[in-house]
Backbone bond lengths (Angstrom), bond angles and torsions (degrees), N, CA, C in turn:
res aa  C-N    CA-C-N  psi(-1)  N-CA   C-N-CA  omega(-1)  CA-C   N-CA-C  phi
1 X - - - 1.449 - - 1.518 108.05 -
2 X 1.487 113.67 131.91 1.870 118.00 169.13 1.394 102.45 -111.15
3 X 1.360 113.16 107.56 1.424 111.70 151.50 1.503 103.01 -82.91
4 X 1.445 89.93 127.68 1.703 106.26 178.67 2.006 91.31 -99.62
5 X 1.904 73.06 145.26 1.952 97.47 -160.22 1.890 91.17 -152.54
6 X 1.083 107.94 114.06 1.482 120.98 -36.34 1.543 145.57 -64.37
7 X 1.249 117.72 154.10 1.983 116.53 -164.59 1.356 87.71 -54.52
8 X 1.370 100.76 163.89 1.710 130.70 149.58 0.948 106.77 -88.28
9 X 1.491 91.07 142.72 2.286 104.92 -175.38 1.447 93.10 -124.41
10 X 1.512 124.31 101.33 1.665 130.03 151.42 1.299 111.45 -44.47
11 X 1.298 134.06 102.89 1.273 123.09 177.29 1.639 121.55 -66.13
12 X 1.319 145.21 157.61 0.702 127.84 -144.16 1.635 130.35 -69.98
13 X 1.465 101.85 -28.68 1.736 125.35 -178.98 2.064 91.40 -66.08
14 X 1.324 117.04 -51.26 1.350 114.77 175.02 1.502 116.60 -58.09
15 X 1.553 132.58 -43.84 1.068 137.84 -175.18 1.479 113.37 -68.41
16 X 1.243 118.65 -23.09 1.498 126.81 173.69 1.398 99.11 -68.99
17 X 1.384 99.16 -67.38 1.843 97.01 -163.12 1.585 126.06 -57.16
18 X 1.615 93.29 -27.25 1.365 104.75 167.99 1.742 118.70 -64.28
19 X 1.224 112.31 -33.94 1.472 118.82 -164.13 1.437 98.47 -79.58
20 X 1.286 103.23 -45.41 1.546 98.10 -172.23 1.394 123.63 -78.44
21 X 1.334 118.75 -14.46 1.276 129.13 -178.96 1.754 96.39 -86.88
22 X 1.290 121.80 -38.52 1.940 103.64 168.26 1.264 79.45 -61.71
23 X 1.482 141.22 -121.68 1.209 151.20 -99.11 1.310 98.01 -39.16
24 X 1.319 132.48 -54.98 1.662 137.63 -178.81 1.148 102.19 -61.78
25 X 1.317 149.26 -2.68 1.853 156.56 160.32 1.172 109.00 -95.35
26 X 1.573 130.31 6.67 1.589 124.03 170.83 1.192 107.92 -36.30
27 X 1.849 104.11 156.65 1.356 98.27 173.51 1.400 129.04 -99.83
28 X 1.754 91.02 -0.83 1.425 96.83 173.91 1.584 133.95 -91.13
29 X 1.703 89.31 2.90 1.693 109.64 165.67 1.773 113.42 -115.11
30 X 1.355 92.79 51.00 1.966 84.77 -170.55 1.508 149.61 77.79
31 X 1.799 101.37 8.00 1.441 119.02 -169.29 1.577 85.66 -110.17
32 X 0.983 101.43 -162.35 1.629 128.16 -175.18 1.910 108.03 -120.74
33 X 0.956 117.27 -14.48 1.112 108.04 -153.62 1.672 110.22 -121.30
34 X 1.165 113.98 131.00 2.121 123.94 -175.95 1.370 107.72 -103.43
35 X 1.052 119.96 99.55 1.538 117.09 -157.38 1.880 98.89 -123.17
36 X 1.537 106.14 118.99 1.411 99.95 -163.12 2.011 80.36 -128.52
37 X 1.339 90.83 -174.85 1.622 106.49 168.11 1.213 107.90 -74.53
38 X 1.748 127.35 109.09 1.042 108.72 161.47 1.853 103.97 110.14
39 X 1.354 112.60 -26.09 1.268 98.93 171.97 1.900 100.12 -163.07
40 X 1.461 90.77 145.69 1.789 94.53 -170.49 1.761 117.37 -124.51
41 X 0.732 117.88 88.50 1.928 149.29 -151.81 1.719 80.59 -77.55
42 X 1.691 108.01 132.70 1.220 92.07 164.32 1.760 83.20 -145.06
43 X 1.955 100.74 150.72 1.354 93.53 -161.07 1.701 89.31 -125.45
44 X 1.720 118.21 173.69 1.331 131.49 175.84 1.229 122.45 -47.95
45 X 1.420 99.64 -31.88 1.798 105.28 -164.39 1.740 82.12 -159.41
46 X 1.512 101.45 -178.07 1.376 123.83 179.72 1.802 108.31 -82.95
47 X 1.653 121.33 134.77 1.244 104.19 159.52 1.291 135.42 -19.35
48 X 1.490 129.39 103.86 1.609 119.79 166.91 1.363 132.56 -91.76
49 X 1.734 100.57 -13.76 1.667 109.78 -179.02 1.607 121.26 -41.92
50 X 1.038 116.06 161.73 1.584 122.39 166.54 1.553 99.76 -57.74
51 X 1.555 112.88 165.66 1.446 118.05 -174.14 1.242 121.34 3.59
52 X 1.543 107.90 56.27 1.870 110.12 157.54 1.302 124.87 110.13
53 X 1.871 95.78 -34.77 1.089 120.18 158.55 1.913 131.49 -16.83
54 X 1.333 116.10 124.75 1.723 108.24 171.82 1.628 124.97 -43.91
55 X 1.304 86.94 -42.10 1.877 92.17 170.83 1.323 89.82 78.36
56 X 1.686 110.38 -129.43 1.323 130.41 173.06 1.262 118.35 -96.77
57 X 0.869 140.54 19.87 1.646 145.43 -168.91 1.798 100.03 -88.30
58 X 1.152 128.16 128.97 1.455 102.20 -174.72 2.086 97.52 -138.99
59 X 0.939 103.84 177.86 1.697 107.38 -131.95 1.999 82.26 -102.17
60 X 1.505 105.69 126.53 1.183 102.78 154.26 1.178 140.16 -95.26
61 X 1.115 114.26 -20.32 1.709 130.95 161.35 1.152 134.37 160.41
62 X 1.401 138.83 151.42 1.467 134.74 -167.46 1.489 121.08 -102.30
63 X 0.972 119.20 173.44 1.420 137.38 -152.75 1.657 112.56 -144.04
64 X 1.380 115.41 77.21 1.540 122.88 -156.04 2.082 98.94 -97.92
65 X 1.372 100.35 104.68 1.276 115.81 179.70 1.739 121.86 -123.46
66 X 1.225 106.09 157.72 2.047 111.25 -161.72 1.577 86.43 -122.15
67 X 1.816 98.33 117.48 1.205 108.17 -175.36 1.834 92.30 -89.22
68 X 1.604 86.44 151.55 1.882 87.36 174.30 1.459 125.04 92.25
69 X 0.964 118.71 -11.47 1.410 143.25 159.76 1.244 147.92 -115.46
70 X 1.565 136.33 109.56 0.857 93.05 57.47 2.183 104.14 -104.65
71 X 0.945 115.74 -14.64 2.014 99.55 163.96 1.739 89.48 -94.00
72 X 1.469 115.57 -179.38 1.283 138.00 175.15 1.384 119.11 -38.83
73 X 1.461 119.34 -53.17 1.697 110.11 175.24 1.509 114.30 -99.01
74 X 1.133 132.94 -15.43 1.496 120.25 171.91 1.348 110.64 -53.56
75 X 1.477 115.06 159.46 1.586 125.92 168.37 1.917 97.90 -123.80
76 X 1.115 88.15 130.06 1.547 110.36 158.58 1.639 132.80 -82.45
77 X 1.354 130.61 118.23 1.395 120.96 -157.87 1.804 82.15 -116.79
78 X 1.326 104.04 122.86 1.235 117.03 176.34 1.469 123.59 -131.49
79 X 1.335 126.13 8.53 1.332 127.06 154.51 1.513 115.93 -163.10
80 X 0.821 112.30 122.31 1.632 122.71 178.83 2.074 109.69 -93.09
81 X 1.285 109.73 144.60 1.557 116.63 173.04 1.298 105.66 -152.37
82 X 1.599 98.41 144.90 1.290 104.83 -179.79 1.557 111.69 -134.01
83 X 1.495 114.32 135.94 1.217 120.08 -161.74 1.677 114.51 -83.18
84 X 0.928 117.86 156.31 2.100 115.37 -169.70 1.250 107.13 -46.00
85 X 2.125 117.57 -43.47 1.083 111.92 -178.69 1.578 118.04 -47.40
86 X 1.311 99.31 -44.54 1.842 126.06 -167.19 1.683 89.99 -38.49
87 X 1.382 95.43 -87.89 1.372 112.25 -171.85 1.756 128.92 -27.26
88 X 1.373 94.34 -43.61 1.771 119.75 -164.95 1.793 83.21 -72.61
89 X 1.416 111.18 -35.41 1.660 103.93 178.81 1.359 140.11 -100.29
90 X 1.745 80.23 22.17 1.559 101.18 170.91 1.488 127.25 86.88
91 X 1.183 102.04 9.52 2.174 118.89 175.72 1.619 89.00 -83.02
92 X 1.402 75.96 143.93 1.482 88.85 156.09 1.534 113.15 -150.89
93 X 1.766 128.65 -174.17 1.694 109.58 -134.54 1.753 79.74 -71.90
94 X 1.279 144.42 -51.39 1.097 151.12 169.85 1.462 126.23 -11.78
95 X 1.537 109.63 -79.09 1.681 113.88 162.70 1.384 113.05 -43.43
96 X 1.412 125.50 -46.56 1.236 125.99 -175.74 1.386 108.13 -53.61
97 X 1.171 124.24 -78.65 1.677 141.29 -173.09 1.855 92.31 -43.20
98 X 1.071 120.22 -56.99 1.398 133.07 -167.08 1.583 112.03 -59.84
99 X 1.546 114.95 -18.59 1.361 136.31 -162.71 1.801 89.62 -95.43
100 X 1.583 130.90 -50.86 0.998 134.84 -174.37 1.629 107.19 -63.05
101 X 1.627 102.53 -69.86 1.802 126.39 -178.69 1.587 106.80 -31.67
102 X 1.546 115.43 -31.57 1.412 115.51 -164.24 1.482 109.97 -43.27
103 X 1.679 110.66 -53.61 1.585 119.95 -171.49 1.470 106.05 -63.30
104 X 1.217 137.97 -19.57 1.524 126.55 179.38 1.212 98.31 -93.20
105 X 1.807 126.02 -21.33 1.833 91.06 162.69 2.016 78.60 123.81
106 X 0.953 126.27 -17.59 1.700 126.45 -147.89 1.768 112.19 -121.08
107 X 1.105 125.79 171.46 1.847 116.98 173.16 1.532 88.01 -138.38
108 X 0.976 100.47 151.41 1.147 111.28 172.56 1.917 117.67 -51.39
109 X 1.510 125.85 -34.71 1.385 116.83 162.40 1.200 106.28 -62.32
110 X 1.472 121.56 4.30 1.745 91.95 -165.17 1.933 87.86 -118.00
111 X 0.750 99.70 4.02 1.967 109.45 -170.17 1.847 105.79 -61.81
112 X 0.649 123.18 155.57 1.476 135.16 165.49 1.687 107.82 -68.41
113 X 1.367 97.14 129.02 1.756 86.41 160.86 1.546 124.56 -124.61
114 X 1.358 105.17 153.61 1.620 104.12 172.57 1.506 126.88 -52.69
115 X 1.426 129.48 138.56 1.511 113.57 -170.18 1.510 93.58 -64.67
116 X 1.367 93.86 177.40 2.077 94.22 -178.37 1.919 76.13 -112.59
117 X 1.013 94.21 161.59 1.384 134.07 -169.55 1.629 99.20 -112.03
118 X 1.749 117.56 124.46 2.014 96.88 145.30 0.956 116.54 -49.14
119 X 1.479 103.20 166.65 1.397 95.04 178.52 1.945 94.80 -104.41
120 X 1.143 112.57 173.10 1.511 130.49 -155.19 1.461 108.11 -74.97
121 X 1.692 133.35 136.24 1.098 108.16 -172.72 1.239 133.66 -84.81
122 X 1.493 132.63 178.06 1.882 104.22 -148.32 1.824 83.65 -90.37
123 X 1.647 99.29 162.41 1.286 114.07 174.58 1.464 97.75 -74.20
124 X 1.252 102.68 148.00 1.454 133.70 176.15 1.528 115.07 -96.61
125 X 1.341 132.15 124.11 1.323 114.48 178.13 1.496 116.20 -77.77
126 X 1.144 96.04 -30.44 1.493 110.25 176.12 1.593 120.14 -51.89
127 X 1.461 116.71 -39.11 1.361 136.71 -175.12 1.143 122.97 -76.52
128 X 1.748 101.52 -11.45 1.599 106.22 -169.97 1.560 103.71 -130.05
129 X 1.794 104.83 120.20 1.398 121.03 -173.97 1.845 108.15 -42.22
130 X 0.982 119.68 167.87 1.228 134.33 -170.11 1.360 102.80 -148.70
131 X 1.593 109.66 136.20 1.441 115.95 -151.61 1.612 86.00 -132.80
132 X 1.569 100.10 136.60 1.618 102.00 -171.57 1.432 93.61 -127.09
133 X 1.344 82.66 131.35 1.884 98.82 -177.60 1.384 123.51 -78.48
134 X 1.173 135.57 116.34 1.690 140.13 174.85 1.484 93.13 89.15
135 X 1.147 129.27 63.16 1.355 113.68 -167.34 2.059 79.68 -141.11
């Protein structure tokens, strides 16, 4: 698994074209690709199972992104994984993401990223009152 740090932000005109171009790549209509809210499944071949079913088609890896952020229509791609099959067939977190990005026009080096943030400083136990019960 790559959590990318910092995420890529599809801006929003990209995040459309991207979304809609998986959905028309389902895999249960002949595409490769399972594209839900929030996570984007891309497989070897198209579903072959009986009624819709995966069959043999088997999963190279997902693409776990936060729609709506960071304004209302952008999507954020914040961790990419790739499954043994993936790998053994030569993807890597790059081609993968780069395999989706194609329809908005973009690669993932070329994507926008979120500023990184410090991260927050650690709580202190000491710093934080303590409340004694029946007291």
């Amino acid at each position: 698994m790559l959590v990318l740090r910092p995420s890529a932000v599809l801006p929003a005109w990209v995040a459309s074209d991207v979304i809609t171009a998986l959905e028309k790549r389902d895999v249960s209509q002949g595409g490769v690709w399972s594209a839900s809210v929030g996570l984007w499944q891309r497989y070897d071949r198209p579903w072959d199972g009986q009624h819709g079913a995966r069959g043999t088609a088997v999963l190279v890896g997902t693409i776990g992104a936060v729609y709506g952020t960071p304004t209302r229509y952008d999507v954020t791609i914040y961790r990419v994984t790739l499954t043994e099959p993936g790998r053994a067939a030569g993807w890597t977190h790059a081609s993968l993401t780069d395999d989706a990005l194609q329809y908005g026009h973009v690669t993932l080096a070329n994507c926008p990223r979120v500023p990184s943030l410090p991260p927050p400083e650690p709580l202190r136990l000491s710093s934080v009152p303590l409340a004694v019960h029946g007291v």
